[in-house]
C-alpha positions as a Markdown table, in Angstrom:
| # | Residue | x | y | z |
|---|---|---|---|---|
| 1 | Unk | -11.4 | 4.9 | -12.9 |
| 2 | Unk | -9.9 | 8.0 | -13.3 |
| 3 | Unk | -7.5 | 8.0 | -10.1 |
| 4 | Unk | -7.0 | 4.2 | -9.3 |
| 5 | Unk | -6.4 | 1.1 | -10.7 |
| 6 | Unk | -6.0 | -2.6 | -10.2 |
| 7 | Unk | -3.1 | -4.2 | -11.4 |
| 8 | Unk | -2.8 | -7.4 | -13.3 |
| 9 | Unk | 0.8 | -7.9 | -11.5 |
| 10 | Unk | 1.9 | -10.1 | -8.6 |
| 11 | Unk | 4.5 | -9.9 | -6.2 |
| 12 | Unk | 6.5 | -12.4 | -4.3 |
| 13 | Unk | 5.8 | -11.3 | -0.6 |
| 14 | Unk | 7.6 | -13.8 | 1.3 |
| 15 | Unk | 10.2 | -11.3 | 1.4 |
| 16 | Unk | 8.4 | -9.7 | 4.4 |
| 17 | Unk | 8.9 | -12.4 | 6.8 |
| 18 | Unk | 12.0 | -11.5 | 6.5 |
| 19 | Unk | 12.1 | -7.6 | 6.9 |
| 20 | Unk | 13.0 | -5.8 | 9.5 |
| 21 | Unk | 10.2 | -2.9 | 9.8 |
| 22 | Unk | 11.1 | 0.1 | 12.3 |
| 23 | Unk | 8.5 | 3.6 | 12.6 |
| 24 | Unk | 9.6 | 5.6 | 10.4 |
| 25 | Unk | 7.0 | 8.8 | 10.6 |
| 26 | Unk | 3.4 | 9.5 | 11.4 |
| 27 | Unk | 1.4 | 12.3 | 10.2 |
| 28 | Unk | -0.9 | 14.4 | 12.9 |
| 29 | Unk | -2.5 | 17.4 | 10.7 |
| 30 | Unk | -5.6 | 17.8 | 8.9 |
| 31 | Unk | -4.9 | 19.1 | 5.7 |
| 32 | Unk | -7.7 | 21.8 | 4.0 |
| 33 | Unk | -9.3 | 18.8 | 1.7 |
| 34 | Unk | -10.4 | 16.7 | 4.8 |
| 35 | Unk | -12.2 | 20.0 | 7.1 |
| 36 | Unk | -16.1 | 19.7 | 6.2 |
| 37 | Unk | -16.8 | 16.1 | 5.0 |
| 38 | Unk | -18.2 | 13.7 | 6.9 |
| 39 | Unk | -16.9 | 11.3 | 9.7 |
| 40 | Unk | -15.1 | 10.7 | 12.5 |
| 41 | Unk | -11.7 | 12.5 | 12.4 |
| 42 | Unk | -8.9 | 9.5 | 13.8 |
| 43 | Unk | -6.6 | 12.0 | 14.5 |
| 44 | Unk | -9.0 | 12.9 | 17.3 |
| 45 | Unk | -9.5 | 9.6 | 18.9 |
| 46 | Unk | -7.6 | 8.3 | 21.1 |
| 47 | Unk | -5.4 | 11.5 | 21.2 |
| 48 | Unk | -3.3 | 10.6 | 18.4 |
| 49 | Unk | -3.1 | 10.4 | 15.0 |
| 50 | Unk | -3.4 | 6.8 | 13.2 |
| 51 | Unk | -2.0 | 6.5 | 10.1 |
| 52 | Unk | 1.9 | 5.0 | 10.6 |
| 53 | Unk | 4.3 | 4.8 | 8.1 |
| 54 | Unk | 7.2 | 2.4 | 8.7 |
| 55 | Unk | 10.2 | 1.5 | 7.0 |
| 56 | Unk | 11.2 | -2.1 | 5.4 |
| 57 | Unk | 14.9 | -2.9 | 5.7 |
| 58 | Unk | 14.6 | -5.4 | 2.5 |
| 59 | Unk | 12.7 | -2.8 | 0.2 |
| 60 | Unk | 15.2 | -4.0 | -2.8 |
| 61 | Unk | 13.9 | -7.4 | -2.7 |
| 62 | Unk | 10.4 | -5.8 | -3.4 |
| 63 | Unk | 11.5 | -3.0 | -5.6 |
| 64 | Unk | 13.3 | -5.4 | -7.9 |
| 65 | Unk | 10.3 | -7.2 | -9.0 |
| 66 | Unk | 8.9 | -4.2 | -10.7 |
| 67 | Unk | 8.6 | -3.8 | -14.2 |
| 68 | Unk | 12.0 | -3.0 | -15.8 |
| 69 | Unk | 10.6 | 0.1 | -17.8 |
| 70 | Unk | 9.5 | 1.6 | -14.4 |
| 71 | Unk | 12.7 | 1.2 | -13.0 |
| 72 | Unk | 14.1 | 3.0 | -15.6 |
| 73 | Unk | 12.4 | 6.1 | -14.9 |
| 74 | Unk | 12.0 | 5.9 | -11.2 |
| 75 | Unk | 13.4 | 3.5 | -8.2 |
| 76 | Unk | 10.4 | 4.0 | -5.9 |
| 77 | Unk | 10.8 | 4.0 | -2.1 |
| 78 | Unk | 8.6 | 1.7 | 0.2 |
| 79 | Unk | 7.3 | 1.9 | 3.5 |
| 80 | Unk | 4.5 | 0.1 | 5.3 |
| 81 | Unk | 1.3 | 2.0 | 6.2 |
| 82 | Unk | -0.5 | 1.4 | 9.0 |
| 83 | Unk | -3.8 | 2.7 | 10.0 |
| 84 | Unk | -4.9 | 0.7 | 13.7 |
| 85 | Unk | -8.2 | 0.1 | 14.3 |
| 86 | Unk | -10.5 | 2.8 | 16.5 |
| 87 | Unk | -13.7 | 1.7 | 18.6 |
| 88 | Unk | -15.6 | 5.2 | 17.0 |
| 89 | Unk | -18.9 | 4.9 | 14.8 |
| 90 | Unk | -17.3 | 6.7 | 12.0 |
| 91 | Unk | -13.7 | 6.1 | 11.6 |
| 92 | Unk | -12.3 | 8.0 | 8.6 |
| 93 | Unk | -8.5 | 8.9 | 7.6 |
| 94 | Unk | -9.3 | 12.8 | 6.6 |
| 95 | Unk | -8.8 | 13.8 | 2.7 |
| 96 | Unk | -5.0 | 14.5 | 1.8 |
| 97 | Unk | -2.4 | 14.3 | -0.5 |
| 98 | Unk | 0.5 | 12.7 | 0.5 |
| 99 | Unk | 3.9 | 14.0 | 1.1 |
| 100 | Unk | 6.3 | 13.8 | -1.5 |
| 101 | Unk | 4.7 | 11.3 | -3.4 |
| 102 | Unk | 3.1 | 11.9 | -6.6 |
| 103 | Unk | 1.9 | 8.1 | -7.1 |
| 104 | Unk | 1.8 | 4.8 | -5.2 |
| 105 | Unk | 1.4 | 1.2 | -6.1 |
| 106 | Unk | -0.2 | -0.2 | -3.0 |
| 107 | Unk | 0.0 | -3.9 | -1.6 |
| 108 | Unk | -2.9 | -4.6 | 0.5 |
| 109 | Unk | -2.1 | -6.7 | 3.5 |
| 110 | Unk | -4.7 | -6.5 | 5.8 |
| 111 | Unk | -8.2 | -4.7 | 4.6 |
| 112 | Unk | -11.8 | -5.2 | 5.7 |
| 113 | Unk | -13.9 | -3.1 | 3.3 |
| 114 | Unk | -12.7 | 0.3 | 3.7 |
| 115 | Unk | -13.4 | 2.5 | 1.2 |
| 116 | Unk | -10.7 | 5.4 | -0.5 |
| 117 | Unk | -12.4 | 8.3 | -1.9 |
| 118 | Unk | -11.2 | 10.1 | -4.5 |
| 119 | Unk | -11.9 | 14.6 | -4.7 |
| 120 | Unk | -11.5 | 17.7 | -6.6 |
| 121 | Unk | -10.7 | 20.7 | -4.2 |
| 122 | Unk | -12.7 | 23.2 | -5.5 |
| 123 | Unk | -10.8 | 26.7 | -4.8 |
| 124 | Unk | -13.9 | 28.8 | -4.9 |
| 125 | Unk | -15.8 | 27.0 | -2.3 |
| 126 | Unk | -12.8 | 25.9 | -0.4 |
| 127 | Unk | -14.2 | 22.1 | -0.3 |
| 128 | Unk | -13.5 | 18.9 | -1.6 |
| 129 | Unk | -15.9 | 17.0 | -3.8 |
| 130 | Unk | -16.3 | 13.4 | -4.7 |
| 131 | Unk | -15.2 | 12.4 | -7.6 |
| 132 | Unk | -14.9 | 8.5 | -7.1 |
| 133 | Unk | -14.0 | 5.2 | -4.8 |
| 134 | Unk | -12.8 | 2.2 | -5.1 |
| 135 | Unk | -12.4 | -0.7 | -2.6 |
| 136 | Unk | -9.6 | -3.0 | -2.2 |
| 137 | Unk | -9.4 | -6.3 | -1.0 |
| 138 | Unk | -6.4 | -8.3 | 1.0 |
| 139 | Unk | -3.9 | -9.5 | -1.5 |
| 140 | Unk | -4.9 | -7.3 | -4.6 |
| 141 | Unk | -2.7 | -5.0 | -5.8 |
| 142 | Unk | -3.4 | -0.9 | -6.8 |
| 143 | Unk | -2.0 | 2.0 | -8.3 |
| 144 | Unk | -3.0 | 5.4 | -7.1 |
| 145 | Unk | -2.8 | 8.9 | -7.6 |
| 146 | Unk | -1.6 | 10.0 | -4.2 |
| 147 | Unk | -1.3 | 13.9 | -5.9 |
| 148 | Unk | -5.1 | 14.2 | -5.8 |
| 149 | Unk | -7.1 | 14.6 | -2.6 |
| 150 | Unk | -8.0 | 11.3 | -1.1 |
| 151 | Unk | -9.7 | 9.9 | 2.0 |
| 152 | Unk | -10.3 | 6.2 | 3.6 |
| 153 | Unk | -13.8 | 5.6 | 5.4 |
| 154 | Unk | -12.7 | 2.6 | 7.7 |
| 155 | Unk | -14.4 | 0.1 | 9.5 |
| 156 | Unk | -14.8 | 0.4 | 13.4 |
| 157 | Unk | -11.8 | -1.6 | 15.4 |
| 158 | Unk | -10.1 | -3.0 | 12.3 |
| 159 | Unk | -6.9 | -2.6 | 11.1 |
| 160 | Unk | -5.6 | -1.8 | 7.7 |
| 161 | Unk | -2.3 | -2.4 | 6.1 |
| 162 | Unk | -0.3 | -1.9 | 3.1 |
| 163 | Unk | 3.0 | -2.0 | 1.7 |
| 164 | Unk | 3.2 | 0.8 | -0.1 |
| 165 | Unk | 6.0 | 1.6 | -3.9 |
| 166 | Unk | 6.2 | 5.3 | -3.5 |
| 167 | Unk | 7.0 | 7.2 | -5.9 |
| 168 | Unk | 8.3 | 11.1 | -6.0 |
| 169 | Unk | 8.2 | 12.5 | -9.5 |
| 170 | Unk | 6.8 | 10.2 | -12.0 |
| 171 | Unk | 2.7 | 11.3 | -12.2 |
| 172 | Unk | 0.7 | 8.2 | -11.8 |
| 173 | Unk | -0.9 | 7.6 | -15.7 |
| 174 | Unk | 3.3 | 6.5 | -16.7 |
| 175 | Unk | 3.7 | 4.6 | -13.6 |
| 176 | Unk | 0.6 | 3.1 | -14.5 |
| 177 | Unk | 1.4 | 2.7 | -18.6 |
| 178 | Unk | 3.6 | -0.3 | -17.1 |
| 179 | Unk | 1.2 | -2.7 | -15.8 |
| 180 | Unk | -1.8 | -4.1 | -17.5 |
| 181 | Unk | -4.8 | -3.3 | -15.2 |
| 182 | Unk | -8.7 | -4.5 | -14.3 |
């Protein structure tokens, strides 16, 4: 894949038992790369937007179990993201690129089949276009490229959850030269 990949890595997560986790910000716009593709928008349901970032008050004990070398170039932050589950036939989380984050390393908590799609925004058109998916199950571990478009087709009335490594300014293939992948 060209935008994601699984990592051969584990992480102890018994840390989040522990952890204080407090909102921290939610996002409520449609950005340009999610207008025109199919699905039910969740920022229209319910009257609110659902994806819910939230802050972990023991990210250290997480961040420390990262590769050495990556730590040398860049002490991620993390934050929990949240997307609740809608009673809508076509729940999707709109194409976007995240803010300030150029690449994230994504601990899947809670999943249920949703699919991310990958895009190229193609400036002549003004549209995205699909470029590839991937689907990640509970438990497994991926690294993204959070600077290219990128939506989430969920499933109806189930939650998803991740804890997310965020990172601001290294580009996702040296984050991802530190892990061996699948």
């Amino acid at each position: 894949m060209k935008y994601a990949a699984r990592l051969d890595f584990q992480l102890d997560m018994s840390h989040l038992a522990e952890s204080e986790i407090a909102p921290l910000r939610d996002y409520g716009q449609v950005q340009r790369y999610g207008k025109n593709l199919p699905g039910d928008y969740v920022a229209q349901v319910a009257g609110g937007w659902s994806a819910k970032n939230k802050s972990v008050s023991n990210a250290d004990c997480f961040i420390d179990q990262l590769p050495n070398a990556l730590l040398k170039m860049e002490r991620p932050y993390v934050i929990i993201l949240e997307l609740p589950a809608f009673d809508t036939g076509n729940p999707v989380l709109p194409a976007h690129r995240d803010y300030n984050k150029t690449c994230g390393i994504n601990v899947y908590l809670e999943t249920h089949g949703e699919v991310t799609k990958f895009y190229h925004w193609n400036r002549v058109e003004k549209k995205s276009e699909f470029v590839e998916e991937f689907c990640a199950a509970t438990g497994e571990i991926w690294a993204m490229n959070t600077d290219v478009p990128h939506s989430v087709i969920l499933v109806p009335n189930k939650p998803r959850s991740m804890l997310s490594f965020c990172f601001t300014k290294l580009p996702y293939s040296e984050v991802l030269s530190c892990f061996a992948t699948r």
